[in-house]
BABA-66960 format. One record per residue (C-alpha): x, y negated, z negated; residue in three letters. Coordinates in steps of 0.001 Angstrom, whole numbers, plus 524288, in hexadecimal, padded with zeros to 5 digits. Layout:
XYZala;...
// end
This chain:
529D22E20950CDFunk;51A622E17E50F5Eunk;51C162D91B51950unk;527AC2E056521CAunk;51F192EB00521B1unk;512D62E4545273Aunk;51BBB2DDEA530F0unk;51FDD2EC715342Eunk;512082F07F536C7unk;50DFE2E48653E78unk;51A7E2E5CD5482Aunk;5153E2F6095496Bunk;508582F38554B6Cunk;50CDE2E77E5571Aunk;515CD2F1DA55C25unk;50B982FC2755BEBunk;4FFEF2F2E556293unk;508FF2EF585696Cunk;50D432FCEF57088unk;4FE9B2FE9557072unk;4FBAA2F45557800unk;505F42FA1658236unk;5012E3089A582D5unk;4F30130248586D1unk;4F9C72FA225902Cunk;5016330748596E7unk;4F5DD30EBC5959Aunk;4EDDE3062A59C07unk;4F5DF303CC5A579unk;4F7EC3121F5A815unk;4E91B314BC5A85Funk;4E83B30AF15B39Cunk;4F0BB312295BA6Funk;4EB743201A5B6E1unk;4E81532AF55C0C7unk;4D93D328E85C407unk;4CF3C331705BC6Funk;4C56333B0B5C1DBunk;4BB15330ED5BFC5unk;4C28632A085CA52unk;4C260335E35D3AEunk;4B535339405D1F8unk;4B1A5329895D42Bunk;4BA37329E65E0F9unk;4B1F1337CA5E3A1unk;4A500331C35E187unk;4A6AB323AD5E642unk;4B0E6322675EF99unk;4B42232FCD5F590unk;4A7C032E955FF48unk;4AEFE3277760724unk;4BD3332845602C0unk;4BD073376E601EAunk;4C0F833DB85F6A5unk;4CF3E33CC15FAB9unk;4CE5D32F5D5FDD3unk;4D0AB3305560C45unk;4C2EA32DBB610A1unk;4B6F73365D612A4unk;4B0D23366F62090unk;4A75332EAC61AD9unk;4B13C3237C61816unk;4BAB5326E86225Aunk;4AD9D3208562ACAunk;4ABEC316A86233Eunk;4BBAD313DC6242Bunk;4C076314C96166Bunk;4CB60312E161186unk;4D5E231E5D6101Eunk;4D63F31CC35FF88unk;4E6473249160056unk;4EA8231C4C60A9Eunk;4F528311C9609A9unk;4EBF73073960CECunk;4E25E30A84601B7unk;4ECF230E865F832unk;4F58A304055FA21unk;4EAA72FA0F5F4F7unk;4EBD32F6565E69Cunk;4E1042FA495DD9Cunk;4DC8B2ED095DC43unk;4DA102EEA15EB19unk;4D2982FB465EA38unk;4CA5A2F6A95DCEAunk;4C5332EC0D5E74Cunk;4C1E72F4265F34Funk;4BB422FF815E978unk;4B4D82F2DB5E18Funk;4B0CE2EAE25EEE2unk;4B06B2F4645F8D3unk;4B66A2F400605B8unk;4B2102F562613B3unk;4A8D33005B612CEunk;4AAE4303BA604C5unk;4A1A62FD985FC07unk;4A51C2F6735ECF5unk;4A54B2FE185E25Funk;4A6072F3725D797unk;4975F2F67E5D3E1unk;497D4304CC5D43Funk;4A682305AA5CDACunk;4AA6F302165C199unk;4B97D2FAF05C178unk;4BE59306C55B9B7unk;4BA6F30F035C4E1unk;4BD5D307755D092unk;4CBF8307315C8D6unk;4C9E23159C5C781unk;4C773316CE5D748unk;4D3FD30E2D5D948unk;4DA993177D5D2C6unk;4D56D3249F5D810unk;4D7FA31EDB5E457unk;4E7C631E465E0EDunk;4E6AB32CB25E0E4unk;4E33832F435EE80unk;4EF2632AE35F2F8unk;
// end
């Protein structure tokens, strides 16, 4: 009878590590996919909206310098893994911002940028 019992409470706790293991996964998953924070914004604000404008449309400044339009389809339309590498490399006139970013907040931008849509 000792033993049925133990097998009882090994198959719960699988089941229960189990479901763990699952809600971790989802959550994770959802996080990725989460609406940017305001840490985001304000990074955008104080890093990128120079020449982006703080609607993402370009400033004068980068309107010059012949930015990209961050809500068009061209820009939107590019996966993240594609905008990670032009915020993490630069591009054209835009400089790299793998030393000065951390990967959490060059994700962060990727995101943000979504948003301007």
């Amino acid at each position: 009878m000792k033993q049925a019992k133990t097998g009882v409470r090994f198959g719960s706790l699988v089941i229960a590590a189990a479901f763990c293991c699952g809600f971790l996964t989802v959550t994770a998953s959802a996080q990725e996919h989460a609406a940017p924070s305001d840490a985001a914004k304000t990074l955008f604000s104080s890093r990128c909206a120079l020449c982006h404008g703080a609607d993402g449309h370009g400033s004068d400044m980068g309107k010059s310098l012949k930015v990209k339009d961050l809500t068009s389809k061209e820009v939107q339309s590019q996966s993240d893994a594609e905008l990670t590498r032009v915020i993490s490399a630069g591009k054209n006139n835009m400089p790299p911002f793998k030393d000065a970013l951390k990967e959490e907040e060059i994700r962060s931008l990727v995101q943000y940028l979504r948003t301007l849509k």
